[in-house]
N, C-alpha and C positions, 0 to 999 in steps of 0.2 A: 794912480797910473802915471807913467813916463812917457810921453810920446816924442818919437826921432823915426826918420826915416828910414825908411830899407834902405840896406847898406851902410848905413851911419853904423861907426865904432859905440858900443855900448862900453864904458866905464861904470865897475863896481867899487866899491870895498866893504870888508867886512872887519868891523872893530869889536874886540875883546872888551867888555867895562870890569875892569881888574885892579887893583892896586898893586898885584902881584905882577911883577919885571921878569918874570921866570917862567912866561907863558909862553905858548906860540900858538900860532891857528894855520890850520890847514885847508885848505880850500879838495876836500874829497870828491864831491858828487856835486855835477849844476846841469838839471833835465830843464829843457822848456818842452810847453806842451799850451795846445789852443785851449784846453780845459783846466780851471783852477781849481779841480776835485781830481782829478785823474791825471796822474804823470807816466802813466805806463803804457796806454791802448794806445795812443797817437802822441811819441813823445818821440824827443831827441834830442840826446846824448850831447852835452858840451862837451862835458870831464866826468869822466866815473872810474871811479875805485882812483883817481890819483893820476889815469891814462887820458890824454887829450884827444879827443874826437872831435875836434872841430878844428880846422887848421886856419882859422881867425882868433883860435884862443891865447891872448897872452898873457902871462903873471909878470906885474909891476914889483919890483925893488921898493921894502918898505924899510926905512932905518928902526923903526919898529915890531917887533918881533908879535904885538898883538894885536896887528894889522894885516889884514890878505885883500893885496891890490890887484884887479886883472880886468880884461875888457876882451869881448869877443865883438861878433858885424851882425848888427841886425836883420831877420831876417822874416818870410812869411811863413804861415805851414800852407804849401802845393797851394798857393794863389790863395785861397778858398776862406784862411780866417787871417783877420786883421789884428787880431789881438793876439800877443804871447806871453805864457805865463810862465817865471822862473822859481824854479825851488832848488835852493842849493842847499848839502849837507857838509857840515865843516865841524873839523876835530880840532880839539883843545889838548894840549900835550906841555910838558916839561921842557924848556928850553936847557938842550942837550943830552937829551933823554934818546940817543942813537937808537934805541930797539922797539921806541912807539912809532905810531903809526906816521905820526910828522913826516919821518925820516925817511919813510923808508918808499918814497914816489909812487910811482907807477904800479901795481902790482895786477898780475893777470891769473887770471884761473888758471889752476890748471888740468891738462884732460886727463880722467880717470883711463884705466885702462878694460877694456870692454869683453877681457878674460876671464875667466873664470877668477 
C-alpha cells in the first residue's frame, strides 16, 4: 500500500523492461475502485480508452519512449471507503508505428444507428 492524503497529487510511472529502443507504452485504461476484485460495480474512470475523465489527470514528458509518466489528486469513493484500488491497462507499440493504438489518443465509441 501507498498512503497520502486526500487531495495529495498521486505520481505514477510505468516502465517497459526491454532492451528494445523501439518500444513505446501507452497509458490506455486507469479505473480506481474501493474493491481490489471488482473494478466495474463502484469504479471510476481516470482514463479510458485513451480519453481523460478526470481533470486532475496529467501525463509527464518522459525522454524515454518506454516510460509512461502521469499523476492524478487523490481521492475518497462518497466518504465511505478509505482505501482505493488502481488498475491500469497499458499498450506496448512500435515506436512510429502511426496506425497502432499508441498514436492514435483518445478514441470514443461510436453510436450505432437505431434504424433498421
Amino acid at each position: 500500500p501507498y498512503y497520502i492524503d486526500l487531495n495529495q497529487n498521486l505520481y505514477l510511472q510505468a516502465y517497459l523492461h526491454s532492451s528494445d529502443p523501439n518500444l513505446i507504452v501507452f497509458v490506455d485504461t486507469c479505473v480506481a475502485s474501493p474493491n481490489p476484485h471488482d473494478f466495474n460495480t463502484l469504479a471510476y474512470d481516470i482514463i479510458r480508452n485513451g480519453c481523460v475523465r478526470d481533470s486532475s489527470y496529467a501525463m509527464y514528458y518522459s525522454p524515454y519512449s518506454h516510460f509512461a509518466r502521469f499523476k492524478f489528486n487523490a481521492f475518497e469513493f462518497i466518504s465511505h471507503h478509505t482505501l482505493v484500488y488502481l488498475q491500469c491497462e497499458l499498450v506496448v507499440c512500435r515506436l512510429g508505428d502511426y496506425s497502432s493504438r499508441c498514436y492514435q489518443g483518445c478514441i470514443t465509441r461510436s453510436k450505432r444507428d437505431a434504424s433498421s
